[in-house]
C-alpha positions as a printed NumPy array, in Angstrom:
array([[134.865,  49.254, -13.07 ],
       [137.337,  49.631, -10.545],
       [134.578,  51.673,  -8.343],
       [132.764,  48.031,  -8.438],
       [135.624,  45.908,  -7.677],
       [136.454,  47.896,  -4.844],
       [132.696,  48.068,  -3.473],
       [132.801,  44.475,  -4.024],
       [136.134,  43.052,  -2.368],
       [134.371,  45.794,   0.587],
       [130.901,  43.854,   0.63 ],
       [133.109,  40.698,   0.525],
       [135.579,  41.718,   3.633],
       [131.911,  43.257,   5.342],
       [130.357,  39.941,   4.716],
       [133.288,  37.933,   6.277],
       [133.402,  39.85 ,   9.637],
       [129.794,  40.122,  10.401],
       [130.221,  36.249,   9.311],
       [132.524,  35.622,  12.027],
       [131.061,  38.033,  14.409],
       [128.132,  36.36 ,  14.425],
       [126.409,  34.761,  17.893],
       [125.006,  31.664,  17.994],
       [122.993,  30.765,  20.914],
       [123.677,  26.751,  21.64 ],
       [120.945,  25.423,  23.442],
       [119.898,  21.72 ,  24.422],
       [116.971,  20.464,  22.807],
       [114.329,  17.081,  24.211],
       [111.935,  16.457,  21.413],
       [109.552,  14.342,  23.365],
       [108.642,  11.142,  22.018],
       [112.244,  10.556,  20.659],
       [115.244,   7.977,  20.917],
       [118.003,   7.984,  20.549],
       [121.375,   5.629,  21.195],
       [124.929,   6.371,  21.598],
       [128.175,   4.95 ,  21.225],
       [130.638,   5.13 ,  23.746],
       [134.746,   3.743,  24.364],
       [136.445,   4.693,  27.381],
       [140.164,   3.843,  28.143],
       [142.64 ,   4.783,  30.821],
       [146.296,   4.212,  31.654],
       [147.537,   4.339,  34.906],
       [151.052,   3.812,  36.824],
       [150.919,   4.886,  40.41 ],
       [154.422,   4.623,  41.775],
       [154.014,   4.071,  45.691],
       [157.304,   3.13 ,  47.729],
       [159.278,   2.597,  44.577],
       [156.969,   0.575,  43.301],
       [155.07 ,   0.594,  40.227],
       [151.598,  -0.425,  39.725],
       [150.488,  -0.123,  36.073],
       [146.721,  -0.363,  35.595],
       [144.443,  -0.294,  32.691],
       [140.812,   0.03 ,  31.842],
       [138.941,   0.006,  28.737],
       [135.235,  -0.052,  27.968],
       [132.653,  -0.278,  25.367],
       [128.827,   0.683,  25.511],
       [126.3  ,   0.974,  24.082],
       [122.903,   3.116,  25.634],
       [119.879,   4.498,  24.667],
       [117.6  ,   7.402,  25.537],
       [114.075,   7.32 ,  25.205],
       [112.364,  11.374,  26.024],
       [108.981,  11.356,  27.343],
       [106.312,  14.06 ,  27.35 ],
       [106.436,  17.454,  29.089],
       [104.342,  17.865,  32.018],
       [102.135,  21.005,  32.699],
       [104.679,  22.203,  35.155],
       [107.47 ,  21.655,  32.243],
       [109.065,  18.854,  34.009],
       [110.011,  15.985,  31.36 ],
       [111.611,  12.598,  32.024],
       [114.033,  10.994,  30.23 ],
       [114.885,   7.267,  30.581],
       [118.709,   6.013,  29.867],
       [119.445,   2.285,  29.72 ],
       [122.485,   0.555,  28.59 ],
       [122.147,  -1.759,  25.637],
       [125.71 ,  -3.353,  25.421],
       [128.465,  -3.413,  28.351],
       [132.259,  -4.914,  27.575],
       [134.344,  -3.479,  30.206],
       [137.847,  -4.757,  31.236],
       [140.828,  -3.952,  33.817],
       [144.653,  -5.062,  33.686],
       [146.659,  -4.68 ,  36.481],
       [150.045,  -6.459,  38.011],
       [148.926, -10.045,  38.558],
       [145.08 , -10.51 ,  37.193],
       [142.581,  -8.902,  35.339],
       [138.725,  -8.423,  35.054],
       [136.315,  -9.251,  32.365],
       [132.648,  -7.941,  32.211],
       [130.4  ,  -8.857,  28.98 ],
       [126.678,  -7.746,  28.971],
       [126.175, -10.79 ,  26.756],
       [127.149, -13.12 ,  29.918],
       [126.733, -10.806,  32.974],
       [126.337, -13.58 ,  35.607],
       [129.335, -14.805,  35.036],
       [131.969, -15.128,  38.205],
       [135.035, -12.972,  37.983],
       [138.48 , -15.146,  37.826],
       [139.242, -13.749,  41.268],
       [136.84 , -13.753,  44.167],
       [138.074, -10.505,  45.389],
       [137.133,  -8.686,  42.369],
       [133.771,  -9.907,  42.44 ],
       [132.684,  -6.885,  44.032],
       [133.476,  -4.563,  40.53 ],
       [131.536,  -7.264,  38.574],
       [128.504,  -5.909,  40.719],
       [129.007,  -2.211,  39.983],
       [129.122,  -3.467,  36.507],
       [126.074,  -5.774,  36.15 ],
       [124.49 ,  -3.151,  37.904],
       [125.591,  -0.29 ,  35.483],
       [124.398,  -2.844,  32.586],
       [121.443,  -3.48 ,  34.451],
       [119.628,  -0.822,  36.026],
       [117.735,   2.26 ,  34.274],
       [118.214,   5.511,  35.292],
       [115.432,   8.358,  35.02 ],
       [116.37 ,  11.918,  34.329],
       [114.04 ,  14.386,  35.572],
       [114.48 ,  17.838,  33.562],
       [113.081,  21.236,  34.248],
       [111.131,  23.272,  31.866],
       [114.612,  25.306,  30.866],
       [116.436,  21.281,  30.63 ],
       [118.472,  22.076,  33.67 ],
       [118.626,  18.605,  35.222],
       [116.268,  18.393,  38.559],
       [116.96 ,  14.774,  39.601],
       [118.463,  11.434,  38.529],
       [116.738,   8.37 ,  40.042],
       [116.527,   4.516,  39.967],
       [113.96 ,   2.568,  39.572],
       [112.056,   1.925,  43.176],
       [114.11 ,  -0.203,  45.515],
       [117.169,  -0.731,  43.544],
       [119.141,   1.414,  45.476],
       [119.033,  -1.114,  48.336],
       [119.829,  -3.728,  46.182],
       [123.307,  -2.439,  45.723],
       [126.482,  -3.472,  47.583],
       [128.021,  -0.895,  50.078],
       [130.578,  -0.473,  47.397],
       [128.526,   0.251,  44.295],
       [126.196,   2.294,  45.868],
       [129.208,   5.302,  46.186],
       [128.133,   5.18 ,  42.157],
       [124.98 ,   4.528,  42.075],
       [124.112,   7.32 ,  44.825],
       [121.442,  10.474,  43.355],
       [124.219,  12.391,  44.126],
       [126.666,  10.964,  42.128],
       [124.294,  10.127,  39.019],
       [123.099,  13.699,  39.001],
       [126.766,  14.762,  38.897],
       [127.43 ,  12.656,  35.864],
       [124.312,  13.799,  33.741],
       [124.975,  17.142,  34.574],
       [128.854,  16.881,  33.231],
       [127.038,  15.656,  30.206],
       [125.957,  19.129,  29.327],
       [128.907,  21.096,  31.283],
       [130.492,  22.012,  27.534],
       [128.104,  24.464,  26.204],
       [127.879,  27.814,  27.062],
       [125.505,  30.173,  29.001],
       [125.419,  32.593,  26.589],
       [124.907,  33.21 ,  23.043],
       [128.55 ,  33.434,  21.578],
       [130.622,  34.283,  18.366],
       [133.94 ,  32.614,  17.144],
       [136.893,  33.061,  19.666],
       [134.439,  33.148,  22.563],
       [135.747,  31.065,  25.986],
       [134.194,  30.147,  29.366],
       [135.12 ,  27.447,  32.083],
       [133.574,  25.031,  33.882],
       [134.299,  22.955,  37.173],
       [133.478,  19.111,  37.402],
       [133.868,  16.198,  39.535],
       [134.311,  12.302,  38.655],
       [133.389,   9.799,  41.633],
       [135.992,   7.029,  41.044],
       [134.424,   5.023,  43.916],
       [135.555,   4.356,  47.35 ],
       [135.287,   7.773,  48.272],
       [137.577,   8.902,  45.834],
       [137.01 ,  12.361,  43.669],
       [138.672,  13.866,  40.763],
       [137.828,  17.538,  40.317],
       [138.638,  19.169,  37.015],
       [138.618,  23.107,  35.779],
       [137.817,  23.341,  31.756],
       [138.55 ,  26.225,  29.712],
       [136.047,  25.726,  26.587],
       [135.919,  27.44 ,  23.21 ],
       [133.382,  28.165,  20.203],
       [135.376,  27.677,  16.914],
       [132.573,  28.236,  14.526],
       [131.024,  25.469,  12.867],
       [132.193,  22.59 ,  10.594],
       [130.375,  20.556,   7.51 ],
       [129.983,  16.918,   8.311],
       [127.513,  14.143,   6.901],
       [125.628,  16.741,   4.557],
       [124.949,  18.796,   8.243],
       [126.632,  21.895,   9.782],
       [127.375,  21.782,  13.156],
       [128.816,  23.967,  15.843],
       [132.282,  22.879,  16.894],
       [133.628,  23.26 ,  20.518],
       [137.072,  22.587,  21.621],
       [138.302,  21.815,  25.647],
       [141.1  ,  22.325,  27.862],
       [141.517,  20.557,  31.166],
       [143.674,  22.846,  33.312],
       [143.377,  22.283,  36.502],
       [142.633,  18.979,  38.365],
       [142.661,  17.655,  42.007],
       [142.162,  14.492,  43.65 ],
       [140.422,  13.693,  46.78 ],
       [139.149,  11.06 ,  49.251],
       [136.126,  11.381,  51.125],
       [134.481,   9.374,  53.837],
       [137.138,   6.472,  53.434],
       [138.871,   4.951,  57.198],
       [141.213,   2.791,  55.146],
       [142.659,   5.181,  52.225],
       [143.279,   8.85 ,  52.493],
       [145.333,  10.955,  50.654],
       [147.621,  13.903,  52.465],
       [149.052,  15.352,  49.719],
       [147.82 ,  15.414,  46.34 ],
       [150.022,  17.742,  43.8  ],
       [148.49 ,  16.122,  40.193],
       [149.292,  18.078,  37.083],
       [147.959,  18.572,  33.652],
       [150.405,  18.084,  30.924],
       [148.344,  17.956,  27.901],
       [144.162,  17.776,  27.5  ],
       [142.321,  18.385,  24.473],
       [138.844,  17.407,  23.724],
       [136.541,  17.87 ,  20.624],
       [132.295,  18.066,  20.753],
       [130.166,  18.282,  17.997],
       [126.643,  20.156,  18.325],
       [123.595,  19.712,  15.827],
       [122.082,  23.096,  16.6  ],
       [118.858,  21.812,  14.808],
       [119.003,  19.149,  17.091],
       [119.926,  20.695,  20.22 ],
       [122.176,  18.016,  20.654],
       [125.748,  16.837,  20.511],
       [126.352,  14.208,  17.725],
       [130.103,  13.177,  18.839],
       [132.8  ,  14.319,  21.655],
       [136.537,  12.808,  21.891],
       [138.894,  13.981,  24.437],
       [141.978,  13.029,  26.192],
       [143.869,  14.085,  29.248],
       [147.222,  13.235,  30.47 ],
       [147.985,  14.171,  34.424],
       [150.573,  13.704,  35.882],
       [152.692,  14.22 ,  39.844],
       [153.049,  13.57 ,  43.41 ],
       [150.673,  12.416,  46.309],
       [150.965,  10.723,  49.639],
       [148.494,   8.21 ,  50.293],
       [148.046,   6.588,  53.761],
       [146.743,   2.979,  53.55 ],
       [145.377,   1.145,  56.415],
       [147.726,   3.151,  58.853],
       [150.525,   3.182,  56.784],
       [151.805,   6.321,  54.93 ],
       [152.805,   5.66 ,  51.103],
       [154.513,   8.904,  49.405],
       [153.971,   8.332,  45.639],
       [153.793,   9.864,  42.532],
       [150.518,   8.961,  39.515],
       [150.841,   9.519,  35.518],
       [146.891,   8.515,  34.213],
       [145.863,   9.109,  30.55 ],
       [142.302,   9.223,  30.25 ],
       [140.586,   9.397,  26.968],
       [137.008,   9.108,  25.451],
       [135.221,   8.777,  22.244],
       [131.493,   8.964,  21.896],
       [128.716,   8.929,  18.727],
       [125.261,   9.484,  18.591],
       [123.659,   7.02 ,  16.193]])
């Protein structure tokens, strides 16, 4: 008997590691012919202290999109087509704010000068975007329908650019990794987020496989997210530069969810908090300052 319980409680301990030493290869999956439509809220705080003043901004949004996968082409190349559904989007800042709703997108923001974000957002709620894969997924090109392009104010084309929409898809995907892994496994990942006007966040992610979780009657493969580097830039821009950028991260964490079965993730939350100094010079005039931005996300596929 006690042979057997030690053979046992051996076979149990065996069973555990190998368990936890498993690999899993994570891999993004397009069945073609399918939808899909996610949920998505978006909020950041801002205070960006220039010349002793503070300037406290915030932004929120709501959408709602959907994906629609085409077939594969002989060469492997499959299109996908994303289109938002739903758009509620709003900005606070010293003095005013901004209110865009999808259900009423010709309507006139409350202060002419802002007019010009009302664009990038009617144009966000109204233009489709085709994603061009390659036969391993890898994203080949990101393109608006024919024309559009040249539709678009000098201001929301910096967003709207193939450049910049190609960026964004691919940051979509940035969290899994190359390789097959096991439990404990990390890798990192660089990405950028245009902010318009020439203006670039960069940000270095240390990512991590923690196994995988129960949820909704489904297992699924849970990956966790550190922001820890990040660096601001301006590009291109005659009337706001930045000399000296020093930004911080005090705190990031951020949460996806992967169906494995589906190739797909089902949910993602995150949230960053950066903080430190910069020097900004503004038509001519050079503004030593200091930023603290919280930036956090929550997403669901239906």
């Amino acid at each position: 008997m006690l042979r057997t319980l030690v053979l046992s409680t051996l076979t149990a301990v065996l069973s555990a590691s190998l368990a936890c030493a498993e690999e899993v290869n994570l891999k993004l999956k397009f069945e073609e012919g399918s939808k899909s439509v996610v949920h998505r809220d978006t909020k950041a705080t801002q205070t960006l202290t220039l010349a002793g003043m503070d300037v406290d901004t915030t932004s929120t949004s709501f959408a709602i999109s959907r994906s629609s996968i085409g077939q594969r082409e002989t060469d492997g190349t499959l299109k996908v087509e994303e289109k938002l559904e739903s758009l509620q989007s709003e900005v606070i800042f010293p003095g005013g704010s901004v209110q865009f709703d999808s259900a009423n997108p010709d309507k006139k923001a409350a202060i002419p000068q802002l007019e010009s974000l009302m664009e990038i957002f009617r144009a966000a709620f109204r233009l489709s975007v085709s994603v061009e894969l390659d036969a391993d997924n890898k994203v080949k090109s990101v393109k608006l329908p024919e024309g559009e392009y040249d539709k678009l104010s000098e201001e929301a084309k910096s967003h709207f650019s193939p450049e910049s929409l190609q960026k964004t898809f691919e940051r979509a995907f940035e969290f899994l990794p190359s390789e097959a892994v096991k439990k404990g496994d990390t890798w990192e990942r660089s990405s950028e987020t245009n902010l318009g006007a020439g203006q670039v966040m960069s940000f270095r992610t240390k990512y991590e496989y923690e196994g995988t979780v129960e949820q909704g009657g489904e297992t699924l493969d849970k990956i966790t997210g550190k922001v820890f580097d990040v660096n601001y830039s301006i590009n291109g821009n005659p009337m706001l530069q930045v000399t000296q950028s020093d930004l911080k991260v005090t705190s990031s964490e951020s949460t996806h969810l992967f169906n494995r079965k589906l190739g797909q993730a089902v949910s993602h939350t995150s949230k960053t908090h950066i903080v430190g100094p910069l020097t900004l010079v503004i038509n001519g005039t050079t503004l030593p300052g200091k930023v603290d931005l919280t930036m956090e996300e929550k997403s669901e596929r239906k």
